[in-house]
N, C-alpha and C positions, 0 to 999 in steps of 0.2 A: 428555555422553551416554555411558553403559555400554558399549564394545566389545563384540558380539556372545559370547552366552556367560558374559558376566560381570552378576553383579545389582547392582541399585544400593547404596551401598553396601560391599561385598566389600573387602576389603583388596588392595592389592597382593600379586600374585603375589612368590615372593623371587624376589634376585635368580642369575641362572645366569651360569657363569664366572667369571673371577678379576678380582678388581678389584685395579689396580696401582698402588701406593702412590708415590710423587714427590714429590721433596720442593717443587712447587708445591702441591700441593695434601693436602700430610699437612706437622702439625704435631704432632710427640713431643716430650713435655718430661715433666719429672720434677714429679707432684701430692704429694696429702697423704700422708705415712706412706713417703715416698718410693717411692709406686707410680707404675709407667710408665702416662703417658696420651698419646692419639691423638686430636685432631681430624681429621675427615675431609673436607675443602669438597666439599656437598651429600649430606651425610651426616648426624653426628654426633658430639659428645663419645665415645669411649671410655676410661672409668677401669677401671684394674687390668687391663692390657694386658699380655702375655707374647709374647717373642719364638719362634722355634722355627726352625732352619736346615731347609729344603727337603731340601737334598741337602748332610749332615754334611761327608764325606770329600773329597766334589769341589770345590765349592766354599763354600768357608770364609766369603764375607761376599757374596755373589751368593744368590737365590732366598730370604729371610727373610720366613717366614709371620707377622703379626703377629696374634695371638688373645685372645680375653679370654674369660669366662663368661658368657654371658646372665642374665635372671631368672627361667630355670630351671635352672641349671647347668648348661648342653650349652658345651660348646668349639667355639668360632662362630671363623671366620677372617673377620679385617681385611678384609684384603689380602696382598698380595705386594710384596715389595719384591727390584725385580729387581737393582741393585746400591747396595748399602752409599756405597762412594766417593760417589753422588751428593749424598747428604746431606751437610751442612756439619756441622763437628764438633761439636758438642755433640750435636745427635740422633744421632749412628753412634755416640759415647762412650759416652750411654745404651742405646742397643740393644745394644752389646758387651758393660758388662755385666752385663744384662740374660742374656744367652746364657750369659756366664761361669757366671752359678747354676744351669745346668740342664748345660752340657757342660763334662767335666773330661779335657782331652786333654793328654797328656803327650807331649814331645818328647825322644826316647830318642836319645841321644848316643854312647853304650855299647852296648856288648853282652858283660859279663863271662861270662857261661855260658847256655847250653841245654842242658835235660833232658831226656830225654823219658821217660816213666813212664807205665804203662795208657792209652796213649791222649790224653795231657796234653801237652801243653810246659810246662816251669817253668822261667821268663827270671827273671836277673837281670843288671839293668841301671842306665845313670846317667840321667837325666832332671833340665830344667831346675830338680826340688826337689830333687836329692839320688839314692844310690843306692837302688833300690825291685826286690823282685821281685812277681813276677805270675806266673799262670796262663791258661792258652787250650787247648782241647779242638784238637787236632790234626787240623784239618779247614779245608779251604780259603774257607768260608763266612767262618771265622772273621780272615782275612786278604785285604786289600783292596789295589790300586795304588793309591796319591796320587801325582800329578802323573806325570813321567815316569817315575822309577826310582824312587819310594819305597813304604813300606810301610803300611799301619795294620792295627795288631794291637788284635782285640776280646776283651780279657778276658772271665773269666767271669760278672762282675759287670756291664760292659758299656758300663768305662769305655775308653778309644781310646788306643794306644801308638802315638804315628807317628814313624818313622822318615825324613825328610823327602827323602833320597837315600842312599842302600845304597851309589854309591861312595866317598862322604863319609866311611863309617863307616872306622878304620883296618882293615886286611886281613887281622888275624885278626877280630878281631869280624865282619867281614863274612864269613868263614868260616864261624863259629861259626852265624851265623844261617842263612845257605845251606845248610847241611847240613843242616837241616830244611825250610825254606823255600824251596821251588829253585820254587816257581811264582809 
């Protein structure tokens, strides 16, 4: 019988809130063309499933929204997957990298020079590929804290320079950067 309001018939209502992914009851494993797929018990099959970090900066393998496209093209979320560790590894392996192809965060070692010009910073620094410079508009949006003492710096582009602790750095680089960066 119809709950009050609803006709016979009607589809389900969607549904409201976050549905939380566990790895009892989500199963990710790598399908055809090696696209990410998600079963969901009391769900569904999802083929061609994309990762996306909740919260990029803070935490790194905590809060990961899993989405794919419907058969309309709207971008539909999973679920939530509130920590990584709990999965066993091959499904955290594939949702790593998974995330790898959409975030490109560099861990900045260095800090050879700071410029600052019209309003810009222009670093140049070492990072785990090599020495690289960048640019960042000189504005405190544009620099973030990670974890206790460290930094992420958002290029123009919009890729993430994190600095993972400022005392780490040797004591002029960490100069060099403080004298722009003192917040």
């Amino acid at each position: 019988m119809p709950s009050p309001g609803q006709s016979q018939g009607a589809s389900a209502p969607p549904r409201v809130g976050v549905q939380w992914l566990t790895p009892d009851s989500t199963n990710i494993f790598e399908g055809t063309f090696s696209l990410l797929h998600c079963a969901v018990k009391g769900d569904t099959l999802y083929r061609g499933v994309y990762a996306v970090r909740l919260f990029p900066v803070r935490w790194h393998d905590r809060f990961i929204s899993l989405r794919h496209f419907d058969e309309n093209a709207t971008d539909v979320q999973i679920g939530v997957i509130e920590n990584l560790a709990d999965f066993p590894e091959g499904p955290r392996e594939l949702i790593r990298s998974n995330l790898s192809k959409y975030y490109h965060q560099q861990v900045v070692k260095r800090v050879y020079a700071v410029e600052c010009e019209f309003g810009l910073l222009f670093f140049d620094v070492e990072t785990q590929r090599g020495r690289e410079q960048f640019v960042i508009p000189w504005q405190t949006d544009r620099v973030q804290d990670y974890g206790k003492n460290g930094k992420v710096l958002i290029e123009s582009l919009g890729n993430h320079y994190i600095i993972p602790d400022l005392a780490a750095l040797p004591p002029a680089d960490n100069r060099r950067f403080t004298n722009y960066i003192y917040w």
